[in-house]
C-alpha positions as CSV (number, residue, x, y, z in Angstrom):
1,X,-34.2,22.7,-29.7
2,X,-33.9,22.6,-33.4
3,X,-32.2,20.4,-35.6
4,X,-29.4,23.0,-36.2
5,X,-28.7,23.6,-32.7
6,X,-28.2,19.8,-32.1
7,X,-25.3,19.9,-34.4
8,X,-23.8,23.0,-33.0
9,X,-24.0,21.2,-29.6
10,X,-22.5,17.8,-31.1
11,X,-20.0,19.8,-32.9
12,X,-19.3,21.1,-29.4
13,X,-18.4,17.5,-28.1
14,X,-16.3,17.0,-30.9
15,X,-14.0,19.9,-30.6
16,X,-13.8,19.0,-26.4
17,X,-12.4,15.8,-27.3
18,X,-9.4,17.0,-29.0
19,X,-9.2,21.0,-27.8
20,X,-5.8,22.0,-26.4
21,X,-5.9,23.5,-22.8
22,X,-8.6,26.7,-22.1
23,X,-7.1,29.3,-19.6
24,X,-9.1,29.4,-16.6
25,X,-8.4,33.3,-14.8
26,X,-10.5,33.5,-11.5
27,X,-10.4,36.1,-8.5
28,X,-7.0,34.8,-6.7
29,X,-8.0,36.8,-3.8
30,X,-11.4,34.9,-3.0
31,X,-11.9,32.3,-0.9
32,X,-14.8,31.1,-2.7
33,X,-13.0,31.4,-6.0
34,X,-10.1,29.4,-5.0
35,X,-12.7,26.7,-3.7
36,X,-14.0,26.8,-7.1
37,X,-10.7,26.4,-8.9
38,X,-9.9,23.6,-6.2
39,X,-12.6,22.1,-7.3
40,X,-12.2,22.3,-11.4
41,X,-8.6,20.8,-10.8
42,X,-9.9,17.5,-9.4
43,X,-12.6,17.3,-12.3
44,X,-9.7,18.1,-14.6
45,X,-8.5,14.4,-15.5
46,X,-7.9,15.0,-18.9
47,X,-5.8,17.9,-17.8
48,X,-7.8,20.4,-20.5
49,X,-8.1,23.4,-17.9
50,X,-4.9,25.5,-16.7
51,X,-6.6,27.7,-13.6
52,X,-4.2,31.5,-13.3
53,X,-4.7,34.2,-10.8
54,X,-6.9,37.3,-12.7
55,X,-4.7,39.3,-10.2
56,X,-1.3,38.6,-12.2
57,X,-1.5,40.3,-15.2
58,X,2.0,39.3,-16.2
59,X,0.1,35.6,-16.6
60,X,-2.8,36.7,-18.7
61,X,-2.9,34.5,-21.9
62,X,-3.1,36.2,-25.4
63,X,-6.4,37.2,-26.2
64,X,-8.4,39.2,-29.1
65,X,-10.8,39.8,-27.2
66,X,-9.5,42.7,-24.5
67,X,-9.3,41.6,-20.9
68,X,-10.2,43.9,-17.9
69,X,-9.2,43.2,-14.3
70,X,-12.8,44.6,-13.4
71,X,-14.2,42.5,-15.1
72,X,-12.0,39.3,-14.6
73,X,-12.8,40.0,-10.9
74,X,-16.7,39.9,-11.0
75,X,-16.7,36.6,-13.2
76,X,-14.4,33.8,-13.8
77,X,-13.2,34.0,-17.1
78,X,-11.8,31.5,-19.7
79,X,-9.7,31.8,-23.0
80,X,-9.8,28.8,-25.1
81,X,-6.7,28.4,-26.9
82,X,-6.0,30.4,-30.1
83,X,-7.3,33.6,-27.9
84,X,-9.8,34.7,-30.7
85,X,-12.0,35.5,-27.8
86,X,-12.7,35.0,-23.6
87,X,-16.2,33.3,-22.2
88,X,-17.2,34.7,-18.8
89,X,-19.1,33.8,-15.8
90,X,-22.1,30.8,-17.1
91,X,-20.8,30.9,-20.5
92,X,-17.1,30.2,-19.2
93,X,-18.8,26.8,-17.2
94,X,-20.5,26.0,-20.3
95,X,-17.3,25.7,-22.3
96,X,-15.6,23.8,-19.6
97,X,-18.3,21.3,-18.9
98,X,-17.2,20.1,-22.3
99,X,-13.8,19.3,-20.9
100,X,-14.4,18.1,-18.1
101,X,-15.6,14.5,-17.9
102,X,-17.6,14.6,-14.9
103,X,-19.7,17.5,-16.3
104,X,-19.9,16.0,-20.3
105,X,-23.5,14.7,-19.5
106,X,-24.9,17.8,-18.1
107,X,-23.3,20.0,-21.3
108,X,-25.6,19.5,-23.9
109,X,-28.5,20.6,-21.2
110,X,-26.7,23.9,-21.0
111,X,-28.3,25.3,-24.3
112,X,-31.6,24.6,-23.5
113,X,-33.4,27.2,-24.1
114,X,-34.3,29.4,-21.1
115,X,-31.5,27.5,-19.4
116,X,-28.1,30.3,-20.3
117,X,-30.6,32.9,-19.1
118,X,-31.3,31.4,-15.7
119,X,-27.4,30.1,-15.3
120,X,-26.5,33.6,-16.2
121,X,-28.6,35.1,-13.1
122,X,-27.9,32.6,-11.0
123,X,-24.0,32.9,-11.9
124,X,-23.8,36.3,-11.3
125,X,-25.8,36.5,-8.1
126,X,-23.4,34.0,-7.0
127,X,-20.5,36.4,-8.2
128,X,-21.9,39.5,-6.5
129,X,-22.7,37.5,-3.1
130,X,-19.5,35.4,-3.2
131,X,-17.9,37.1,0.0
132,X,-21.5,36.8,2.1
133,X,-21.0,33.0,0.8
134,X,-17.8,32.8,2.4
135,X,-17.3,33.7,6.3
136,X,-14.4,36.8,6.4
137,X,-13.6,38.2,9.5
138,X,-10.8,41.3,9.7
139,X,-10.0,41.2,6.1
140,X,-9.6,37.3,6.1
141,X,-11.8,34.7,4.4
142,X,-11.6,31.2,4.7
143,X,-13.6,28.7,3.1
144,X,-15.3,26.6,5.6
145,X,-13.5,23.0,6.2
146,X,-15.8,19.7,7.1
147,X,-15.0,18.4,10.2
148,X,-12.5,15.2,10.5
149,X,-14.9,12.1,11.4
């Protein structure tokens, strides 16, 4: 990585530490999604991330950028505040792993080069087999529960 990109990624950090709260839309309807979101909110210490149903349009946050339902419903999506523009799918986890904490030491690995490319595939393969992930049975999914020791 070159000298430049360092200080983008630094820069990056930076911003994280004092950014207002990103809007997080996700698939409301998915098990898996919900998982997800379950998941981000207990990462969420510093309180950075506020997670809203794609389905609701009434809640969608100001954006530039022009959000589709079609598209909110293949990716998770995130609008950083301001709304000059909305990250999807890898590039949405990217910008939160600055918020979040947990994920600050794995953020700077995320602009590795070759590394957006693979997260993207691996994101949206994710996406498109997020309902073979999760077992549904007559129209009802459920995210599997560990058993009680």
């Amino acid at each position: 990585m070159r000298a430049a990109d360092w200080r983008l990624v630094y820069r990056g950090a930076m911003n994280a530490a004092t950014a207002n709260t990103g809007i997080v839309l996700f698939d409301g309807d998915c098990a898996f999604c919900q998982k997800s979101v379950s998941i981000l909110r207990k990462l969420d210490w510093l309180h950075r991330l506020e997670c809203r149903d794609a389905r609701d349009t009434a809640n969608w946050p100001a954006s530039e950028q022009p959000l589709e339902m079609d598209r909110l419903l293949e990716e998770m999506h995130v609008v950083p505040p301001g709304g000059k523009r909305a990250y999807a799918g890898f590039d949405a986890f990217r910008w939160m792993s600055w918020r979040l904490p947990a994920t600050w030491l794995i953020a700077p690995f995320l602009y590795i080069p070759g590394v957006p490319w693979l997260g993207r595939k691996v994101y949206l393969w994710v996406a498109k087999n997020r309902y073979k992930l999760v077992p549904c049975h007559d129209g009802q999914c459920a995210v599997p529960r560990k058993p009680k020791s």
